[in-house]
N, C-alpha and C positions, 0 to 999 in steps of 0.2 A: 506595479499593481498595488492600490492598497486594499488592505484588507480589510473585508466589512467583517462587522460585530460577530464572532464567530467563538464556539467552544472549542476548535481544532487547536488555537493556541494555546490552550490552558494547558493542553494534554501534555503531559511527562515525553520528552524528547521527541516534539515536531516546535520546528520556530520558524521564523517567518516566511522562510522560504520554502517548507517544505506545506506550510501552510497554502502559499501561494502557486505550488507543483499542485496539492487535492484542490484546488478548488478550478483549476482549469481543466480538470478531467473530470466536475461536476461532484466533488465530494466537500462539502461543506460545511459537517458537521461531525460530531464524534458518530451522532447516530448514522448517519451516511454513510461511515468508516466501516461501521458495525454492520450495516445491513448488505455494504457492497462487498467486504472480507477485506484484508489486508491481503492477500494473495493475489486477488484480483483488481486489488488497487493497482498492486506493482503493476502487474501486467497493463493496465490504463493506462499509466505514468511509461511507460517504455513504448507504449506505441506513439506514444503522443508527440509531435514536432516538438521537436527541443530540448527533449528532458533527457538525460540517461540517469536515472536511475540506478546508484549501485544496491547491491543487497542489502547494506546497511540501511538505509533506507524501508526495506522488507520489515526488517529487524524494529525500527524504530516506530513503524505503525503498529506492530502487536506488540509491542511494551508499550504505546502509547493507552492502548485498547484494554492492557493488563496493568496499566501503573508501575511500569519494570523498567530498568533501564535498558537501551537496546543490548549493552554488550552482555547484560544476563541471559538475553533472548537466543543473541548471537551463541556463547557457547554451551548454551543447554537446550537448545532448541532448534539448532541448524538447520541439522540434516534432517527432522520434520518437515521444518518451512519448505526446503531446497527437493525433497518430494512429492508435497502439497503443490509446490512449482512445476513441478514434472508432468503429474499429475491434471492441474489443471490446464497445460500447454495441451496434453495431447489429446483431455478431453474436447479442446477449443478446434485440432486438428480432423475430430472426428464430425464433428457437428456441421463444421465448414464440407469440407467430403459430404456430408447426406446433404448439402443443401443445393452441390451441386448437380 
């Protein structure tokens, strides 16, 4: 896949491949990054055919969104993320239930 003219690559640890993981789950831009959340990106990127996604990954969208390096993210900011994660799995588990 090549990459069209995108500001996702400038960003502090996403290269071209993980450029090329956001933009087939329709994230394309840093402000895309920003409006869609990095939490909820993972979770795109993990449903999506092909992709698994490890945490680090997680980590490297919000140092990308903060200018940080991911492993800064990674040990001071984990167990927020791996919450925010929890969090938005089981708000996703509730929405689905009322919809059924």
């Amino acid at each position: 896949m090549d990459i069209p003219n995108t500001d996702l690559i400038r960003l502090k640890g996403l290269g071209k491949k993980s450029v090329e993981c956001l933009q087939s789950v329709g994230i394309f831009t840093r402000e895309d990054l920003m409006n869609v959340g990095p939490v909820a990106a993972f979770n795109r990127l993990k449903a999506a055919p092909g992709i698994s996604p490890s945490l680090n990954f997680l980590y490297a969208m919000v140092g990308a969104l903060e200018n940080r390096h991911w492993l800064d993210i990674a040990q001071n900011e984990r167990t927020q993320l791996l919450n925010q994660l929890d969090g938005y799995n089981e708000l996703m588990k509730i929405m689905v239930s009322e919809e059924s």
